[in-house]
N, C-alpha and C positions, 0 to 999 in steps of 0.2 A: 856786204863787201862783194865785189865784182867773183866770180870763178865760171870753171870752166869744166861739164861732167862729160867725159869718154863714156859712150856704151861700152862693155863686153862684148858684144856684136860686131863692133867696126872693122874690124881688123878684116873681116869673113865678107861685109856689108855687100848687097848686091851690085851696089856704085860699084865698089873698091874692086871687084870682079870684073868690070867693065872694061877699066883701063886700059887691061890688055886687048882690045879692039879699036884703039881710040891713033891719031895720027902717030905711026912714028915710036911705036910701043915695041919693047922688047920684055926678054921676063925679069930684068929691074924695075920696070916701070911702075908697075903696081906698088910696089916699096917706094921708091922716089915721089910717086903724085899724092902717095897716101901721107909721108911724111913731110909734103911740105903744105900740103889744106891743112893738116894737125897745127903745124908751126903756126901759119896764119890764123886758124881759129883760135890758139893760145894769144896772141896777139892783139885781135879782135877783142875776148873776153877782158885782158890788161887792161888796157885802151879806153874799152869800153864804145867800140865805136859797129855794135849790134850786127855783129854778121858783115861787116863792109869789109872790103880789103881793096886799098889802094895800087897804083903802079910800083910806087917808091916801098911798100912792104913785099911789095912781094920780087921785085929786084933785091933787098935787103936779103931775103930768106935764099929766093933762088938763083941769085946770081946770074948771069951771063943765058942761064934756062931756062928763065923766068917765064919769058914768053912760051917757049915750046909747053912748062909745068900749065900755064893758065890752061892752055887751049886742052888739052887733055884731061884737066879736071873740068870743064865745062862738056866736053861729049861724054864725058864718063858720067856727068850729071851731079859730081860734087858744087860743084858753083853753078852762079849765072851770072851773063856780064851784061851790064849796065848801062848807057851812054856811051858818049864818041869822042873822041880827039883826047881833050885838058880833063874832060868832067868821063873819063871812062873808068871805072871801078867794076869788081868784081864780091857776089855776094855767095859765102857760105849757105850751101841749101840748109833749113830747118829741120832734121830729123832726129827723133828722140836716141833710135838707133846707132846714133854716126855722133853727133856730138850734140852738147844743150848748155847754150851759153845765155849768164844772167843779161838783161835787157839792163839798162842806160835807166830807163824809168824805174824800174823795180830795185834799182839801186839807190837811187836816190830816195825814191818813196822810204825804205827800209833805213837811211841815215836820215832822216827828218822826224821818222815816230822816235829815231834815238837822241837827237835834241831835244823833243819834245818832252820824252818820256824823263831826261836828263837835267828840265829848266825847273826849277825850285820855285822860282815867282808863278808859273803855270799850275805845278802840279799840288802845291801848299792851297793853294785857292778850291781849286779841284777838290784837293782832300775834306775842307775844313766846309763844303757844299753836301758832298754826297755822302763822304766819311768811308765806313771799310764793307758798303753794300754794294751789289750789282742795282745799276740805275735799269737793267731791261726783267731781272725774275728776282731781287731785293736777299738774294744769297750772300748771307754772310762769308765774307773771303777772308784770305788767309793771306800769310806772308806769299811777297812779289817774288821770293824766291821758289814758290814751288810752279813748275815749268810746267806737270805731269798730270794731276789732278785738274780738273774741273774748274775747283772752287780758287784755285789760283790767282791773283789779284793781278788787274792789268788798266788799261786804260783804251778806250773808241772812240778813233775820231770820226766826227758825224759825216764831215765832207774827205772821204778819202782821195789821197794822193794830193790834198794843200796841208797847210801848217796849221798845228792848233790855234782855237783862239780859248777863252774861257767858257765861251757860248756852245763850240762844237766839240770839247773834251769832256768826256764821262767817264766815271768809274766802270768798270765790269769784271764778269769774272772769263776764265778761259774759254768756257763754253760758248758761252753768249758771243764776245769776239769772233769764236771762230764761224756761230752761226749768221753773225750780220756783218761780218766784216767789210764782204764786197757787194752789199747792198745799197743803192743811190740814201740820199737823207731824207727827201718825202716817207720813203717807203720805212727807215729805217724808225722815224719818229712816231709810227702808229703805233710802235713796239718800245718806246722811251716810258718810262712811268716818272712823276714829277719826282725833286729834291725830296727828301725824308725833311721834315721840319726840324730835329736834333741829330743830328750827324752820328754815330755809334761807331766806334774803333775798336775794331779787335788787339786784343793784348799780342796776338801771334806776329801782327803786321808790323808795329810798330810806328804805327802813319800818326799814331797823335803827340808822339814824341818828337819827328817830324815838323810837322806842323809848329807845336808849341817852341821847338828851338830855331823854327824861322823867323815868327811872329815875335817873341821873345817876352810872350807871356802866357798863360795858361788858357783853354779854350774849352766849352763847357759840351759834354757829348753826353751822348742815352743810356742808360743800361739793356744789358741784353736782357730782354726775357727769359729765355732759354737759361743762360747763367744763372738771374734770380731762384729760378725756378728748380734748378738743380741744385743752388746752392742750399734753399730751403729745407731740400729734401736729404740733404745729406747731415744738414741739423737736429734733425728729428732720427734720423737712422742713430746717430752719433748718441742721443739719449735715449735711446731703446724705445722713445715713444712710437709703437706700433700696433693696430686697431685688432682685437681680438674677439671670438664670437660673443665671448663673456662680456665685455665692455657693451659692443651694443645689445646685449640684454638687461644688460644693469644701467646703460644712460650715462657711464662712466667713461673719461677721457681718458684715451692711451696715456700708458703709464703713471696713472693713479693709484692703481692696485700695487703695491711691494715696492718694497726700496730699490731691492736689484734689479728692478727693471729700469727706475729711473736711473740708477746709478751707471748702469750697463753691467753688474758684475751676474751674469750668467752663467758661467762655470760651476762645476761642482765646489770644490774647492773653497771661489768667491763666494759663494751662499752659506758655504760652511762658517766661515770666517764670518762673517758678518752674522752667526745665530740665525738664519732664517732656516724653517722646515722644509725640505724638499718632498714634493708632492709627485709620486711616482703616474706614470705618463704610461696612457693604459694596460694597468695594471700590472707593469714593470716593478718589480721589488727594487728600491735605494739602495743605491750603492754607485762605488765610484764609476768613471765612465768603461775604466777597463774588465769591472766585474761582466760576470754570466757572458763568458768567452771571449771577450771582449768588444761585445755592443755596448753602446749608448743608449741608457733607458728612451726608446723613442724615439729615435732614429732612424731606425729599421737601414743603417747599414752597419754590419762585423768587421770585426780587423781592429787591430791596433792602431790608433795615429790618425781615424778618419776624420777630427775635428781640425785636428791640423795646429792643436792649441799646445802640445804636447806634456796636455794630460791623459792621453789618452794612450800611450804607450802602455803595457804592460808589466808586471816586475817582470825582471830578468831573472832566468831561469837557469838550472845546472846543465851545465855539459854534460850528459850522461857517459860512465865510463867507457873506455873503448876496450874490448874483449880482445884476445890475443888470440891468433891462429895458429895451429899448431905444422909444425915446419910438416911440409906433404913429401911422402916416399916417392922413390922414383920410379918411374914406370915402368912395368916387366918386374918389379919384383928384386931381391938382394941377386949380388951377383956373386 
């Protein structure tokens, strides 16, 4: 969208100091030339018409003074004017300091990546090609909603500043965008890596749900490794199967040895229950978790409650009684 940023600076700007040397200057002047280049830049930025300011805007703004305001913001070196006769216009100088108005191109470029980014026939194709990777480092992304992070999900047109086609739109993630964004597309494709051959959607994105409710039928994507691979392992956490020096001396697979290990019931307690002998843990004497002060045979941390399973608490113990104090004489003695 079009706007339009004031420095903090302006108001003090070395121009806006100027004025006051400029035809015909009094000490309103500075206020009056400065508030009416503001106008006109606000104008300009609406518009959309980059810094230009016509006759008919600036009669509009300044009235009957129009002329005397031009000529004074041109020595004062806010503007510069232009041409002769019919075709004579007036341009806001460029300074980050004084004001910074969006360009015509940069607007427009900025509502085309949002059609783009907004056409369902475009970006279902897009999706169901590259799926939920970056096409330039193959980073798995996440929901289009997150703005902040990196791994952010977005889209790179190849030919910046024309309209996507299917050929020049790519998946990416934030980083990547912001690294190649404003890079020609020779240069940009040394740095492209081909289609994934099965497309992979992340659960976080929601692109294959997406996809499958444009299409309007189901569409066949990867699994992640990463996921398999965690999932696996939380498999095996979840039955206690975990490798111990004893297993590889014996050639024995995790959790072969004792029920409660495959069962998961490791607790004092669990082991009780279930008749198995607990084997004291160097040279720890058995007993529950909260005996011998309340260590955990084995453990090597005290305190009550360190397993966090809450066996490990302690009994509860008496209030010992509270002694009464005997009422104190007054000081100095009886009177």
């Amino acid at each position: 969208m079009p706007w339009l940023k004031s420095s903090d600076k302006s108001g003090l700007h070395i121009r806006v100091l100027a004025i006051r040397r400029t035809h015909r200057a009094d000490a309103r002047s500075a206020n009056e030339v400065f508030g009416f280049v503001s106008r006109c830049a606000t104008m300009s930025a609406g518009y959309m018409t980059d810094y230009v300011v016509d006759i008919g805007t600036a009669e509009l703004i300044g009235g009957d003074r129009a002329q005397l305001l031009l000529r004074q913001a041109v020595e004062a070196g806010l503007m510069t004017a232009e041409g002769r006769g019919r075709t004579r216009r007036w341009r806001i100088v460029e300074d980050d300091d004084l004001w910074h108005i969006r360009l015509k191109e940069d607007v427009a470029w900025d509502r085309q990546r949002d059609q783009d980014r907004r056409n369902p026939e475009l970006t279902a194709r897009v999706l169901l090609r590259d799926g939920d990777q970056c096409r330039y480092c193959r980073v798995v992304l996440v929901s289009s909603k997150d703005t902040r992070s990196g791994r952010g999900a977005t889209y790179d047109h190849l030919n910046p500043g024309t309209a996507a086609t299917f050929e020049t739109y790519v998946r990416c993630c934030h980083k990547c965008n912001s690294t190649f964004k404003h890079m020609p597309r020779p240069e940009k494709e040394t740095h492209l890596l081909p289609p994934p051959p099965m497309p992979y959607f992340s659960k976080a994105s929601g692109s294959r749900k997406r996809v499958e409710d444009f299409l309007g039928h189901a569409v066949p994507a990867a699994n992640d490794p990463f996921e398999t691979q965690s999932t696996s392992s939380r498999g095996s956490a979840a039955t206690g199967a975990t490798s111990t020096p004893a297993d590889a001396a014996t050639g024995a697979h995790p959790g072969e040895q004792g029920g409660s290990a495959a069962t998961g019931a490791t607790s004092y307690e669990g082991a009780a229950a279930a008749g198995a002998t607990l084997e004291p843990l160097g040279g720890a004497p058995p007993g529950p978790p909260w005996s011998e002060g309340g260590r955990r045979a084995g453990s090597g941390r005290a305190g009550p409650g360190q397993d966090r399973t809450g066996s490990g608490a302690p009994p509860a113990q008496p209030q010992p009684a509270r002694r009464s104090r005997g009422a104190r004489g007054r000081r100095g003695g009886d009177q």
